[in-house]
N, C-alpha and C positions, 0 to 999 in steps of 0.2 A: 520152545520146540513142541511140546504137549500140546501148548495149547493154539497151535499152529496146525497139529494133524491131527486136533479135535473137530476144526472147523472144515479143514479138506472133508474131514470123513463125514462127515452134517449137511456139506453142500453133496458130495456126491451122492448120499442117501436120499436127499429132497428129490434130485434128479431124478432116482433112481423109479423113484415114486411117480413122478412124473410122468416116465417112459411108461409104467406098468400103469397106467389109468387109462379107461374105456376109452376110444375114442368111435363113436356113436353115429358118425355121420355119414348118411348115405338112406338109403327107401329099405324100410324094415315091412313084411307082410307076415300075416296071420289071417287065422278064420275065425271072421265074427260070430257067435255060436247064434245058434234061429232063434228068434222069437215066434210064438205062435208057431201057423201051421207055415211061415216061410222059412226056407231052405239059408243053412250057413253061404256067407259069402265073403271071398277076399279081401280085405283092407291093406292095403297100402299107405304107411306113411313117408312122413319125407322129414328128418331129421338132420339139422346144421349143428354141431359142435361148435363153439369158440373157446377154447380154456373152458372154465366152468358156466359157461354161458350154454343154454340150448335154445335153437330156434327152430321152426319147422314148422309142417302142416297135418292135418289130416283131413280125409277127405268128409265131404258130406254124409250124413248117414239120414236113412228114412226113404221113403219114395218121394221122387220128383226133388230128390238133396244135389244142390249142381253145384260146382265147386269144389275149393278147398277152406278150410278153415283155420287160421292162425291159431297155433298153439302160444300161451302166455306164460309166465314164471318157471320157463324152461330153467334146470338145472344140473350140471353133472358131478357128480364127487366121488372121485376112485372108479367103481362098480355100478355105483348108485345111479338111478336118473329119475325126475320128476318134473310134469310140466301139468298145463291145466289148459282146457278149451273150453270158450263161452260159445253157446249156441242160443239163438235167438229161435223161438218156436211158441207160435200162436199167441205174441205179446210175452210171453215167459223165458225169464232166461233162464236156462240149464247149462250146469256147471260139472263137464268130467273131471274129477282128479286121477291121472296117471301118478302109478310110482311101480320102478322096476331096477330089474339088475341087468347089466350087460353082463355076457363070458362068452370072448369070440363072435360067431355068428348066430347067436342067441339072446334073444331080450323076452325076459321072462317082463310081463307086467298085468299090473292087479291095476282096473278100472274100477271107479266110483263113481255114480250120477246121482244128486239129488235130485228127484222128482215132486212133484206134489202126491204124489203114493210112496214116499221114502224114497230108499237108498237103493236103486241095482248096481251090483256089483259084479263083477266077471273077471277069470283070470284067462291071461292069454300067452303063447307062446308064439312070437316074432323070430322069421327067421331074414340075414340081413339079403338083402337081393344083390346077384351077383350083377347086374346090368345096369 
């Protein structure tokens, strides 16, 4: 009998955990902060949840950036979320690494870009879009 409502009470806690983990998907926006003398602008992403799977996009960044850009090694666990986008620019590939927290309709996230001049880095705060 123990060890029969050892295991109800192990399944309904994995559930439980289950139920309480971010679920991420839908068009998150933030403001890019300015570089130089250009003015901050909106970003819009587009994030698909599957289980621990993340897909999604974001958009072009730079002057004359058309499109969206697949995001790769999207991932979600509990709170947690991390994904990467390759951008191809003047033969060079550049590589963001995202990692942030979701709570509610807020997704805190720290960007990382290796450049041929190092690391820019930036933190941002995503809020989820209602539409």
């Amino acid at each position: 009998m123990t060890k029969k409502l050892l295991f109800v009470t192990t399944i309904l806690l994995a559930l439980a955990c289950v139920a309480l983990a971010a679920d991420v998907t839908g068009k998150w926006t933030y403001e890019q902060p300015a570089m130089g003398q250009r003015p901050a602008r909106q970003v819009t992403i587009t994030l698909k949840q599957d289980g621990s799977k993340l897909t999604g996009s974001v958009p072009a960044m730079g002057r004359g950036g058309q499109g969206d850009t697949e995001i790769s090694n999207g991932k979600v666990d509990g709170d947690k979320v991390s994904f990467e986008v390759k951008r191809e620019f003047n033969g060079n590939s550049i590589v963001t690494k995202y990692t942030g927290t979701v709570s509610g309709d807020e997704l805190k996230l720290h960007m990382a870009t290796e450049t041929p001049n190092g690391t820019r880095e930036n933190d941002v705060v995503a809020k989820k879009a209602t539409t």
